[in-house]
N, C-alpha and C positions, 0 to 999 in steps of 0.2 A: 718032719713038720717043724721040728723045735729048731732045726736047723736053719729052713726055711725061714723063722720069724725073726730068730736072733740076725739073718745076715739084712733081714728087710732094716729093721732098727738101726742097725750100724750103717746102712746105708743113708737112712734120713739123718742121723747124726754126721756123718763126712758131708751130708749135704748143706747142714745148716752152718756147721762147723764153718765150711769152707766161705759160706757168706757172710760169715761176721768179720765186718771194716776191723782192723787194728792199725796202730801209728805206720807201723811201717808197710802195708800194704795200700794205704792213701798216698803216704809218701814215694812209692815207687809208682803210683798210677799217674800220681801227679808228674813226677817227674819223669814217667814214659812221654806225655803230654810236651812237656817244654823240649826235651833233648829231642823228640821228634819232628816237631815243625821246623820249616823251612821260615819263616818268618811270621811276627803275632802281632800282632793292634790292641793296646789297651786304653780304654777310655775313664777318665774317673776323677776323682777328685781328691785332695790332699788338705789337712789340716796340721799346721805347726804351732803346739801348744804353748803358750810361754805366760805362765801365770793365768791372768786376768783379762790377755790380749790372744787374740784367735786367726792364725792368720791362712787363709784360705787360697786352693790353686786349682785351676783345671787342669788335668791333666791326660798327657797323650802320648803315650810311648809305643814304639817301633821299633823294632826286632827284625835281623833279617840273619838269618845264618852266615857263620865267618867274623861272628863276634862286634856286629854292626849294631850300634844301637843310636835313634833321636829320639829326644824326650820335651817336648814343649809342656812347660811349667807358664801359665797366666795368671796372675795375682790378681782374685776377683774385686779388690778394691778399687783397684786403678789401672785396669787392664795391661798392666805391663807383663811385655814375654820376654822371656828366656829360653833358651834354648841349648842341650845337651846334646851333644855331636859325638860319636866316637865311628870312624872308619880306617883305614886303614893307612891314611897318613897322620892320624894322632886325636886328640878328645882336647874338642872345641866347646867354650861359651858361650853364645853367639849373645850378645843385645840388639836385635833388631832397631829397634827405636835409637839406638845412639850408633849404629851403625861398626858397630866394634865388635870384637870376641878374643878371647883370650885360649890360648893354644898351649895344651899343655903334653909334656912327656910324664903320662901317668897310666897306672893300672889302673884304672876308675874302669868298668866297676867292681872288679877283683878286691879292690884295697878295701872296703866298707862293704856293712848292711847297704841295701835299699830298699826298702818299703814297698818301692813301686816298682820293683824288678823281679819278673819270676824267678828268671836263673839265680839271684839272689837269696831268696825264699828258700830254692831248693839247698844253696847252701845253707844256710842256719839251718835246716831242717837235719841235714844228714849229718854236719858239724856236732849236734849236742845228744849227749848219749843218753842224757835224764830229760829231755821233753816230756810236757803232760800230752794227754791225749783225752777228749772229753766228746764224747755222742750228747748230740741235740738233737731237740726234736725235727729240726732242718735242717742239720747237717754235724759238723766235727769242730770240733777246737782244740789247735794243737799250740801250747808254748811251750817255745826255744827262747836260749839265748840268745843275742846277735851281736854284735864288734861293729863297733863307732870309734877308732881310736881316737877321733878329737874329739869326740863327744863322750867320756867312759862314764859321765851319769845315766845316758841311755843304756841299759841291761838286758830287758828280753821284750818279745814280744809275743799276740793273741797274733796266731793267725788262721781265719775263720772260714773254713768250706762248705760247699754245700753236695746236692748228694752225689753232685756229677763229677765231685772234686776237684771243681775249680775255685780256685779263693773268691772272697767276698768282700771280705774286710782284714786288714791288718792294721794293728794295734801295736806300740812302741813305749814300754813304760821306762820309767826315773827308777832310782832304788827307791825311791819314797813310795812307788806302785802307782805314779801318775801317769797317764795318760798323755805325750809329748807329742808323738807321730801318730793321723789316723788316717790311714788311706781306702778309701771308697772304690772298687773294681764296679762300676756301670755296664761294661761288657771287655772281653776277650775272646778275638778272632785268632781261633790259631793257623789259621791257611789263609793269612793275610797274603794279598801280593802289593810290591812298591814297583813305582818308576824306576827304570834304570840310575837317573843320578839324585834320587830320592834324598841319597847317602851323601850326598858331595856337598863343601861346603858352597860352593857356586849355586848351589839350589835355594839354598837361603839369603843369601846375598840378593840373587835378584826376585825373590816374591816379594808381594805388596806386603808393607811394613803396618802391624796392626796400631790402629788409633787410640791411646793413652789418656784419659779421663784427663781437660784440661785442669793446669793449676789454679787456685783460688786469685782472682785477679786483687791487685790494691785497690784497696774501698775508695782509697782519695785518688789513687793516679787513672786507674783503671785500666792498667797493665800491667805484667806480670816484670820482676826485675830482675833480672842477671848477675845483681850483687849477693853478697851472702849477707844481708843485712839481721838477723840471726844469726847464731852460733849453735850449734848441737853438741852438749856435753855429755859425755859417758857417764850414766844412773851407775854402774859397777866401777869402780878402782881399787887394784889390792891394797891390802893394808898397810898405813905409811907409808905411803904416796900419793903425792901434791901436784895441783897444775902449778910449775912453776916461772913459764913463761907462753904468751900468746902474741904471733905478729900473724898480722894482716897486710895482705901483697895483692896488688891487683894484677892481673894474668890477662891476655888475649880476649877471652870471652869471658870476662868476670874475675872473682877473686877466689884467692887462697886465705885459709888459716890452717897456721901451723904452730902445734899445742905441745908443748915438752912437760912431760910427766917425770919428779924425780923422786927418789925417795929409795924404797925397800926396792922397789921394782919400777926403774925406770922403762918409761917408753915414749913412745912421738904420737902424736895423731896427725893428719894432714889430710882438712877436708876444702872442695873446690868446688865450682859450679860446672855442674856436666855437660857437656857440650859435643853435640853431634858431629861426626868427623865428616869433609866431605863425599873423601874415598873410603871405600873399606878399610878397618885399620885393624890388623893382626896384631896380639902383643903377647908374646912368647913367656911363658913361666916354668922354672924349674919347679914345679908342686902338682896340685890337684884340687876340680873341687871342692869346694866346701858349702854346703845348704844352711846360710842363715835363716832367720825367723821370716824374713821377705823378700829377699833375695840369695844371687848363689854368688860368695866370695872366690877368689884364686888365692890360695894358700901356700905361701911359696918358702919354707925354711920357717925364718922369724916374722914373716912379716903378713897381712893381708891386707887385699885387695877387690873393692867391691864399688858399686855406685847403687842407691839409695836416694828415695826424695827427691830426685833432681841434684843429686849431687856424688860427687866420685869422692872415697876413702881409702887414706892409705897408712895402716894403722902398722907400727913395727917397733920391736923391741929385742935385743939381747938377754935379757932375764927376765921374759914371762915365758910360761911356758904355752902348749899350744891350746890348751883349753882355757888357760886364763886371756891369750889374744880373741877364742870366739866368745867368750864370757862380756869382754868388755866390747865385742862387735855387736852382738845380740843386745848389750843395752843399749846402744848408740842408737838402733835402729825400732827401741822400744818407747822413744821420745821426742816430744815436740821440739825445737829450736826455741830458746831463748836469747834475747835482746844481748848483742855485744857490749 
């Protein structure tokens, strides 16, 4: 009988045993999850912190096995989209609205964290061998580290399950413990299916191009103007160093200014008025991605490249390095234009 009672106990103890959640049994459920679908749908929303300015996105990524990924980013400001491409002839930018994209030979998204990427996730997750692991009352909390090399202020982040162990929320903090990246999961389909050339860039080239919050017209002309009559100065410049020269050139559809920085660390800035191409226009970059505060740059060696505001940037320098070029990207895009 004593036999009988002691093997019933040990039974209910392997039993309970075996159902308590720990890090690495989420994390392998989890990642049964992703490594098994054939393609997934996420819907949701993103926030980029930057101080006192919040900068918000809907967001929609696709997934199709064979390492295919589109991710349409829209800036709930001013409804501008972007568009994240990778198939099997290379990882594209798309700007709908200007009718351009930038095409790059890159490991995106291998090379960095993503926030809004599972396969991502599942990296940091399996990557860090001191992750916290925390039971809520609705689900888990698990922080890792993550890898941002142009961004090496971003450090770790929260990322938040619920009971079915699919994410909820992922959280990006500074060394300071602030809160940078916060991305919102709405829902995940993981037996999503796509069209056949869902993937292709010809599929974005000819869908209907979404409508852009128009610009604030002029009070007196009461149209909008194609000049740069404003200038936008970078709030960040390293130390000992000066604008020491600005020309203004008028161009096809509008103007240019082009701003040389010298000093400790010289660089160039070179901003113009954006202008729609008429045909598709492909423009080849040796780099990759890069996610400013409101839009996504092409990061090419020294130099980037991004359009903003109604206007196209090409920021580059021989002695900054890569986080002081998005430092000083990130401020440009953190301010109004003042008067030339």
């Amino acid at each position: 009988m004593k036999k009988i009672i002691l093997l019933c106990f040990m039974t209910i103890f392997l039993l309970v045993g075996c159902g308590k959640m720990t890090a690495d049994k989420l994390i392998s459920e989890f990642k049964d999850n992703v490594v098994g679908t054939r393609g997934y749908e996420i819907k949701g929303t993103m926030e980029i912190i930057s101080d006192e300015d919040i900068f918000t996105y809907d967001i929609n990524v696709a997934y199709k096995r064979d390492d295919m990924y589109r991710v349409s980013l829209i800036n709930k400001t001013n409804n501008h989209e972007q568009i994240i491409l990778k198939n099997q002839e290379g990882v594209y930018v798309v700007t709908p609205s200007l009718n351009k994209s930038f095409k790059f030979q890159s490991e995106w998204p291998k090379n960095s964290s993503q926030a809004y990427l599972l396969q991502s996730l599942v990296t940091d997750l399996e990557r860090d061998g001191e992750k916290e692991f925390e039971k809520t009352d609705d689900g888990y909390i698990v922080t890792t580290k993550v890898d941002y090399p142009n961004n090496p202020d971003l450090v770790k982040e929260k990322i938040y399950f619920n009971d079915d162990k699919n994410p909820e929320k992922v959280e990006v903090f500074n060394a300071d413990n602030q809160v940078r990246i916060k991305v919102i999961f709405n829902s995940i389909n993981y037996r999503a299916t796509f069209k056949d050339d869902f993937f292709e860039l010809s599929s974005i080239v000819n869908e209907e191009k979404p409508e852009e919050k128009p610009e604030k017209e002029d009070e007196e002309e009461g149209t909008v103007s194609n000049t740069l009559n404003e200038v936008i100065y970078p709030l960040y410049i390293p130390s000992d160093t000066f604008l020491t020269n600005k020309d203004i050139v008028d161009i096809e559809n509008g103007q240019r200014v082009i701003m040389t920085f010298s000093g400790e660390k010289n660089f160039i800035l070179v901003q113009e008025t954006s202008t729609v191409a008429r045909e598709f226009e492909i423009i080849p970059v040796f780099g990759e991605p890069l996610m400013l505060n409101n839009t996504i740059a092409a990061l090419s060696g020294n130099s980037l490249h991004w359009s903003a505001n109604k206007r196209d940037f090409y920021l580059t320098s021989n002695s900054l390095s890569k986080s002081q070029l998005t430092s000083i990207a990130q401020s440009l895009n953190n301010v109004q234009p003042v008067s030339k």
